[in-house]
LUMMI-331596 format. One line per 10 residues: for each residue x, z negated, y negated of N, C-alpha, C, O. Coordinates in steps of 0.05 Angstrom, whole numbers, padded with zeros to 5 digits, always signed. Layout:
BEGIN
X Z Y X Z Y X Z Y X Z Y ~ ...
This chain:
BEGIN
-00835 -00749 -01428 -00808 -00738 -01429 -00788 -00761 -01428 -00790 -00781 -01443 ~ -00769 -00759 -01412 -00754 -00780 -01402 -00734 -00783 -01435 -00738 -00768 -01454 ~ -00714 -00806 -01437 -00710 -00812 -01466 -00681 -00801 -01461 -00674 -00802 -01438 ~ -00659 -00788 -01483 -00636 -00777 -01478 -00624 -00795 -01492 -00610 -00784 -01509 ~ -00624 -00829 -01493 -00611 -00843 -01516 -00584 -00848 -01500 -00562 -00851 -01510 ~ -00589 -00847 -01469 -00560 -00850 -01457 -00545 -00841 -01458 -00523 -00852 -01458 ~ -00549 -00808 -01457 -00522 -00776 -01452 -00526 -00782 -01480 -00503 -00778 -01488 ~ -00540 -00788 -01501 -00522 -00784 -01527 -00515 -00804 -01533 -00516 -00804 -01558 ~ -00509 -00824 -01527 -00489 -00844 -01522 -00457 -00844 -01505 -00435 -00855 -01510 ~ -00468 -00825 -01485 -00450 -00815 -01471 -00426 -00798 -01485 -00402 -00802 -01489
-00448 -00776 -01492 -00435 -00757 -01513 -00415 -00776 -01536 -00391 -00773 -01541 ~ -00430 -00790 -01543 -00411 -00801 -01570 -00388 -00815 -01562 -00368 -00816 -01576 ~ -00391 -00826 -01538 -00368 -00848 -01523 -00347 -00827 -01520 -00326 -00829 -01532 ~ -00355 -00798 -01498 -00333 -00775 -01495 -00319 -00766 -01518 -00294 -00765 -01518 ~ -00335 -00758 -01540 -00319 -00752 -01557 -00299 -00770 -01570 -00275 -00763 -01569 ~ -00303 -00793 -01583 -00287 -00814 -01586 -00260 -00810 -01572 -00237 -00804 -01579 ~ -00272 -00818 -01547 -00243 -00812 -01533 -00228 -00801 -01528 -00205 -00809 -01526 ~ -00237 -00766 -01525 -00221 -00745 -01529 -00209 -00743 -01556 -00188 -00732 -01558 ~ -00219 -00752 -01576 -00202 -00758 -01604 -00179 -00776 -01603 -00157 -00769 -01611 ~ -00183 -00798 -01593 -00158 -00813 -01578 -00135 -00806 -01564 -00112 -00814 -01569
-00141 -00790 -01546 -00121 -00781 -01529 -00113 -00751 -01546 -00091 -00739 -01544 ~ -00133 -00743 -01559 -00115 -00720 -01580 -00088 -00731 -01596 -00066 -00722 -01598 ~ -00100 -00755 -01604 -00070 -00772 -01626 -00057 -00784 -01611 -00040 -00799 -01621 ~ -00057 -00782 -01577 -00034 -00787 -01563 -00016 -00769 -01557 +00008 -00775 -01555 ~ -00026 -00746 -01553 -00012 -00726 -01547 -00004 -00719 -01567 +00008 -00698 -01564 ~ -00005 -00727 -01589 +00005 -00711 -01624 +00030 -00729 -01623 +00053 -00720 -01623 ~ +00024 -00750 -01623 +00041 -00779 -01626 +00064 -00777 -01603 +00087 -00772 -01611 ~ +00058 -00780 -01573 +00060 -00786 -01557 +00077 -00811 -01549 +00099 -00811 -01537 ~ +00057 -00839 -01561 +00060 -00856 -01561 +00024 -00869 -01561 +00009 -00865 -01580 ~ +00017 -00883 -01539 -00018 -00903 -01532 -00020 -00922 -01567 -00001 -00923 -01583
-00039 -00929 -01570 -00055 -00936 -01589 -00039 -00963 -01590 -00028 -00968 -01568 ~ -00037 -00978 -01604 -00024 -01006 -01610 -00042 -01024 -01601 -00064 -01017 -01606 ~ -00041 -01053 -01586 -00055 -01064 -01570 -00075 -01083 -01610 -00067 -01091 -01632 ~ -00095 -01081 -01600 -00116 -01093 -01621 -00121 -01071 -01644 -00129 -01075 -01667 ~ -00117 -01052 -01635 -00126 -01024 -01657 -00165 -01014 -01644 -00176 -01026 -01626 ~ -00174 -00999 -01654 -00191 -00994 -01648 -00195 -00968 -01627 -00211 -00964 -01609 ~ -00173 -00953 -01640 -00158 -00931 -01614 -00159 -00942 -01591 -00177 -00940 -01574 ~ -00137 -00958 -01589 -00135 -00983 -01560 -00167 -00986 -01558 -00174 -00967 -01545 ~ -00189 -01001 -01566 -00208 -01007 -01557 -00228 -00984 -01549 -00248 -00989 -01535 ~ -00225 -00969 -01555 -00236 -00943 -01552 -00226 -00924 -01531 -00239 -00910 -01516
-00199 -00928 -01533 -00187 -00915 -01499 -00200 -00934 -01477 -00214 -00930 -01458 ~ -00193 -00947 -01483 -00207 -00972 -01460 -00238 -00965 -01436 -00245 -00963 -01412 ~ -00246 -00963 -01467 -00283 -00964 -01464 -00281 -00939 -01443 -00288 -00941 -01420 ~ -00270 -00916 -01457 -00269 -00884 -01451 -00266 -00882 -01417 -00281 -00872 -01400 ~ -00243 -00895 -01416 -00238 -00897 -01388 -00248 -00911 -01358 -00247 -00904 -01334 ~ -00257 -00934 -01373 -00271 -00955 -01359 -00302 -00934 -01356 -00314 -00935 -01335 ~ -00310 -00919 -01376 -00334 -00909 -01371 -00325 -00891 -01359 -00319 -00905 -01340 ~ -00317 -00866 -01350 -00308 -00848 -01342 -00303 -00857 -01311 -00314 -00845 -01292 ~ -00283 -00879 -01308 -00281 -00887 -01287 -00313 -00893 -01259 -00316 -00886 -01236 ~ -00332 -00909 -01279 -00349 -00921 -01267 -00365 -00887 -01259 -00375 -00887 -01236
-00368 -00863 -01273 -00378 -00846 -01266 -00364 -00830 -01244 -00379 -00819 -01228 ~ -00335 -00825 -01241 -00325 -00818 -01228 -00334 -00829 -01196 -00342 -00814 -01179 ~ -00330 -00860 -01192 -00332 -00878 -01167 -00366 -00884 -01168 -00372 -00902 -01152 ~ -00392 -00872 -01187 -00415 -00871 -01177 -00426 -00849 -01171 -00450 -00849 -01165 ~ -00405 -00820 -01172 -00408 -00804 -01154 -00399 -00798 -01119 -00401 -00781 -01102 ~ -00392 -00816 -01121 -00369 -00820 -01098 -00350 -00815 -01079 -00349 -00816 -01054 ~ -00332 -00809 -01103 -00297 -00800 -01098 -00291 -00831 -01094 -00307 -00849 -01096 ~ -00264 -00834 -01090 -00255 -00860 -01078 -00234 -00869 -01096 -00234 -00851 -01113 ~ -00225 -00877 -01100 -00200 -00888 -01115 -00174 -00874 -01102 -00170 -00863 -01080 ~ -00155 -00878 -01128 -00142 -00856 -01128 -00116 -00869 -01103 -00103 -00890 -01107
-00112 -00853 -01082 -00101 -00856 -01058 -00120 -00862 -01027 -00115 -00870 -01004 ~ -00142 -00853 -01042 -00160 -00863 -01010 -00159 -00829 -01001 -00169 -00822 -00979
């Protein structure tokens, strides 16, 4: 049986992040640069991103 340590890794990364962007939209003001918010939006997106462009949609204007 193949191992699920990645999608629940995955999983934990998504949620994080959608917690983030919940206290932006409460706030509506981004995370303070060296907060852990900030490092955590980061991650969120940068991962998200890499899944987005290894399905292969193109960057945004192609």
């Amino acid at each position: 049986m193949p191992s699920t340590a990645i999608e629940q890794e995955l999983s934990g990364l998504e949620g994080q992040g959608l917690a983030v962007l919940r206290r932006i939209d409460e706030t509506g003001m981004l995370p303070a640069v060296g907060t852990d918010d900030r490092e955590q939006l980061c991650l969120y997106l940068a991962v998200q991103f890499a899944m987005v462009r290894s399905l292969g949609f193109g960057t945004v204007g192609e």
